[in-house]
N, C-alpha and C positions, 0 to 999 in steps of 0.2 A: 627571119634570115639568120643564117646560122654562119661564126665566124669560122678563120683558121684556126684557131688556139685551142688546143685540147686540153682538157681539164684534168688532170689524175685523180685519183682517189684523195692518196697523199696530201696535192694541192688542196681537195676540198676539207680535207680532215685540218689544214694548217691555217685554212678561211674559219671556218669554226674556233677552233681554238683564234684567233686574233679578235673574233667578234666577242668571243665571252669574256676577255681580257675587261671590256667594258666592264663586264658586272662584275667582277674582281675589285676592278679600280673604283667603282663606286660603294660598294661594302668596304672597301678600305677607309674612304675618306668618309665615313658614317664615323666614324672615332674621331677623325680631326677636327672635322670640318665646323664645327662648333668654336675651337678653342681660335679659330682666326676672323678679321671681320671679312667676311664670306659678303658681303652684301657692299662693300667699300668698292669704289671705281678708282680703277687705278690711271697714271697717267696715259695708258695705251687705250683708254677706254673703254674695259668690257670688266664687269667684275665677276669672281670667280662664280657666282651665284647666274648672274646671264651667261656665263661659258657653258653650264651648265644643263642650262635651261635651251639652248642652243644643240647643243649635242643630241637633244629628246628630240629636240624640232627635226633634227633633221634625220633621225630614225625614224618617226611617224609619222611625218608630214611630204617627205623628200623622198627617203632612197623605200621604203619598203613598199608607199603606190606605187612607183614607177616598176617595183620588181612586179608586184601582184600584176599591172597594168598591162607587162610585157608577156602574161600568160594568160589574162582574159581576153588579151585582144589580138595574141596572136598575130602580130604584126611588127614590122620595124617602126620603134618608139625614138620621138627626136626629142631629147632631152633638151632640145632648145624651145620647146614647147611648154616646159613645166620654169616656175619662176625657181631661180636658185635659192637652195636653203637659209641662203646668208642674209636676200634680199627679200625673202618672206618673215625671215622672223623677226617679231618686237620685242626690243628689251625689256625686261620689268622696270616697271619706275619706281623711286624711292618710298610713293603711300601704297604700293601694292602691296599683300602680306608675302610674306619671302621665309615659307617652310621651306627647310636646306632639308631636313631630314627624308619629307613627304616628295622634292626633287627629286632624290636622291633614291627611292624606292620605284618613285615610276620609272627613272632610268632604267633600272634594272628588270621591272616588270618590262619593260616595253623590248628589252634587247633577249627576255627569254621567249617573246612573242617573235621578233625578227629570227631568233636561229631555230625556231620551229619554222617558219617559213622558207628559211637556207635548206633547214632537212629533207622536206617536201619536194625539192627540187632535185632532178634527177640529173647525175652526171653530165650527160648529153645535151640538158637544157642549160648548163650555165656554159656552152659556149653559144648561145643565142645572141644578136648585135641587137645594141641601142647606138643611135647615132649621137655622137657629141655634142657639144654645143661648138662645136670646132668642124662638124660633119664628118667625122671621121669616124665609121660604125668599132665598138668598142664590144667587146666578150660582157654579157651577165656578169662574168667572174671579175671580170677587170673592173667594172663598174663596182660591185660591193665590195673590191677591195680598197678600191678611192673612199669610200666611205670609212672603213677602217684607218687609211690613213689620217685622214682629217681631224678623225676624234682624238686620235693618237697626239697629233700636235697642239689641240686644246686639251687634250691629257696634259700636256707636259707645259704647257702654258698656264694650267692649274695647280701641277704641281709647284711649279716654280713662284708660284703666287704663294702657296702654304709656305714653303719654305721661307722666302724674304719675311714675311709675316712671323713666322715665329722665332727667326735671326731677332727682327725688329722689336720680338717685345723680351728674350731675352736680353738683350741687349739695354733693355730700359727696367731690365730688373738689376742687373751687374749699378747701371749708373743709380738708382735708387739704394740701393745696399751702401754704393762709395758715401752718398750724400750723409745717408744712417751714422756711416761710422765716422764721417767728421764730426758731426753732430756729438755724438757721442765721447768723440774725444779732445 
């Protein structure tokens, strides 16, 4: 079932570039992402390590079946059919091993798999409809851009993590140094 919403060129070249923003963002935090406790659960619950881990989940588990699914089967797909990314994934537990590095490569391996898959898809097919979990038939395009925004706001919910973390341990280097020079004086 094919929507209203026409796709542009433009639009699809502006969905690519927002999808590879991901592997940007994860080749960036390969330098940091070390120097913070990455594996710490903060008081909101998720640490930057399962955010992480979360985000792969729902590139390869979530949105890129449902896209493959909406061209093998050629039919209107009810995304209230598949369980949501949120409510399939499990967090790593504290005795699981927690390679941040080895995360952090399959993210990126798995999002140049998904926009080869965006490639392959022709103009005309990303106005193709999935139904919502709301019933409301939604554009291909509208769909992988909801994917894009998600990660964005656990982007920024990680960044935001690295940041207070390394506020937090400069901060306890400044009081360490005061302690030094009373000490000293």
């Amino acid at each position: 079932m094919m929507t209203d919403q026409k796709i542009t060129q433009e639009e699809f070249e502006q969905l690519v570039d927002d999808a590879s923003y991901l592997q940007d963002e994860a080749e960036a935090l390969k330098y940091v992402i070390d120097q913070v406790p990455y594996d710490e659960t903060p008081p909101d619950g998720m640490s930057i390590f399962n955010r992480l881990k979360l985000i792969d989940h729902a590139q390869t588990e979530y949105y890129r079946p449902i896209i493959e699914r909406v061209f093998s089967e050629n039919r209107l797909i009810n995304l209230s059919d598949f369980k949501s990314f949120e409510e399939s994934f499990t967090r790593y537990s504290d005795e699981e091993e927690k390679d941040i590095q080895k995360t952090l490569n399959k993210i990126i391996k798995h999002r140049a798999g998904l926009i080869n898959v965006f490639r392959k898809i022709s103009l005309i097919d990303w106005e193709r409809g999935v139904k919502d979990t709301n019933g409301t038939v939604i554009s291909l395009y509208s769909f992988a851009k909801k994917l894009i925004q998600n990660e964005r706001k656990i982007l920024k919910e990680i960044a935001d993590l690295v940041l207070i973390y390394q506020n937090e341990k400069l901060k306890q280097k400044e009081i360490d140094t005061k302690i030094e020079q009373r000490k000293s004086s």
